[in-house]
C-alpha positions in Angstrom: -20.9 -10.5 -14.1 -18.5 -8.1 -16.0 -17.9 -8.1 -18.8 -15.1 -6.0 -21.1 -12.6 -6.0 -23.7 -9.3 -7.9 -23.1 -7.4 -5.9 -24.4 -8.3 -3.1 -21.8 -8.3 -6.0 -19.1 -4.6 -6.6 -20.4 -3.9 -2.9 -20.1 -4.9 -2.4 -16.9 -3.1 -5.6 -15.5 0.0 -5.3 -17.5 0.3 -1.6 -15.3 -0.8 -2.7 -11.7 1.3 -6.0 -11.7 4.3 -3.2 -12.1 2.9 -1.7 -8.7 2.1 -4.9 -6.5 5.6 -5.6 -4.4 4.9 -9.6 -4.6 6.0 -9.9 -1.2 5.3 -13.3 0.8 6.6 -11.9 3.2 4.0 -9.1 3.1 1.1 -10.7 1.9 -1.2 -7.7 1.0 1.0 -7.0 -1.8 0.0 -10.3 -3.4 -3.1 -9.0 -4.2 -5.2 -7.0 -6.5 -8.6 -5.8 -5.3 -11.5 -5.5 -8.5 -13.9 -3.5 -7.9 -17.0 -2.0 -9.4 -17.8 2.1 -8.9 -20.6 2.1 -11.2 -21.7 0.6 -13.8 -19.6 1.7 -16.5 -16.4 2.0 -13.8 -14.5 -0.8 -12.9 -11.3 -0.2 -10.5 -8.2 -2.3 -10.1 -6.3 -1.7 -6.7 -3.0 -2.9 -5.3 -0.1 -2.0 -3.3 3.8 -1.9 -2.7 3.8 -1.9 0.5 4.7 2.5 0.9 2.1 3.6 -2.4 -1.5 2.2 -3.2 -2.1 2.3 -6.6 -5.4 2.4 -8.4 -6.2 1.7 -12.3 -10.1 2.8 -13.5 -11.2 1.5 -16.9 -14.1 3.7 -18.3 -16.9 3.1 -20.5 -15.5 -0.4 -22.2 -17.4 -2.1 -18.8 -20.5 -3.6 -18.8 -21.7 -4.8 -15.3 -24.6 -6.8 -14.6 -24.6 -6.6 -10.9 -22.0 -5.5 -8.2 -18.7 -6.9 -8.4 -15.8 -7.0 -5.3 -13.2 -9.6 -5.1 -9.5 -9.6 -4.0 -7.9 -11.8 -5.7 -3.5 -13.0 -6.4 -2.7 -10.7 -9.1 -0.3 -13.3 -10.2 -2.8 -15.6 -11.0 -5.1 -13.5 -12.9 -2.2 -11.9 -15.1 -0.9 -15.1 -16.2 -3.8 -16.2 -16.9 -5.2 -12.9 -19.0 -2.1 -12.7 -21.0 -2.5 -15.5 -23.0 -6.1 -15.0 -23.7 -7.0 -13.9 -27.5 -10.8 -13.7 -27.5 -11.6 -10.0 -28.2 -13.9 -10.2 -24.7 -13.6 -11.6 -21.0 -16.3 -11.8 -18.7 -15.6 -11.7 -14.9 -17.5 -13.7 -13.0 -18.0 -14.8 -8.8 -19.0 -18.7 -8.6 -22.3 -19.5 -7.3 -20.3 -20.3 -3.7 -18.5 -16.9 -4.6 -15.2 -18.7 -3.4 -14.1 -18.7 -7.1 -13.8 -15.8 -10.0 -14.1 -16.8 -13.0 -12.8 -15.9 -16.4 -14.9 -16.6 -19.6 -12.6 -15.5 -22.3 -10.9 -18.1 -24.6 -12.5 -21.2 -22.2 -13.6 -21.0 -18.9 -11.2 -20.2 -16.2 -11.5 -20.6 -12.1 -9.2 -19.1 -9.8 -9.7 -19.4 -6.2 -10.3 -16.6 -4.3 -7.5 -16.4 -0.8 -9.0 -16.7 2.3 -7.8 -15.4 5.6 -6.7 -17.2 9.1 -10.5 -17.4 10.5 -12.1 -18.6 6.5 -13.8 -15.1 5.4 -12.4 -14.1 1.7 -9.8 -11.0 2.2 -11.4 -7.6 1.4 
């Protein structure tokens, strides 16, 4: 679990949504990768297609345990932007087919798969 203040969690998603292309036709650029470096460190990645852009938030993290997931960064900034609580907690289901979002409720968002079942990485 991860947990941080949503206003830093808007931040950083208001900036990499501007990077990711959206592309169905290019399906990578659907996504944003999350990522924990350490356990203050947590790193938001997506691309355009040409650029891969990376957003770090320091210090406001607090991570229980390591955290990886690629998830549709659509889903996750809609979702975030209407939240008011001053903290969110990131969290992989028990299954880990699921992050979810403990913020103003509890949120699920399904985590994409590929062609042969394994989550995308």
């Amino acid at each position: 679990m991860i947990s941080l203040n949503t206003t830093e969690l808007k931040s950083a998603l208001s900036k990499v949504c501007k990077c990711a292309k959206n592309d169905k036709a290019a399906p990578l650029t659907q996504l944003l990768h999350i990522c924990t470096i350490d356990e203050h460190t947590l790193e938001f990645t997506t691309t355009d297609e040409r650029n891969i852009f990376s957003y770090y938030i320091f210090d406001e993290v607090n991570r229980f345990e390591p955290f990886d997931v690629c998830i549709l960064v659509d889903q996750i900034t809609k979702l975030v932007s209407k939240f008011t609580s001053p903290k969110t907690e990131l969290f992989l289901s028990e299954s880990e087919n699921e992050l979810k979002l403990n913020g103003d409720g509890l949120y699920t968002i399904s985590i994409p798969i590929d062609a042969e079942g394994n989550k995308i990485k």
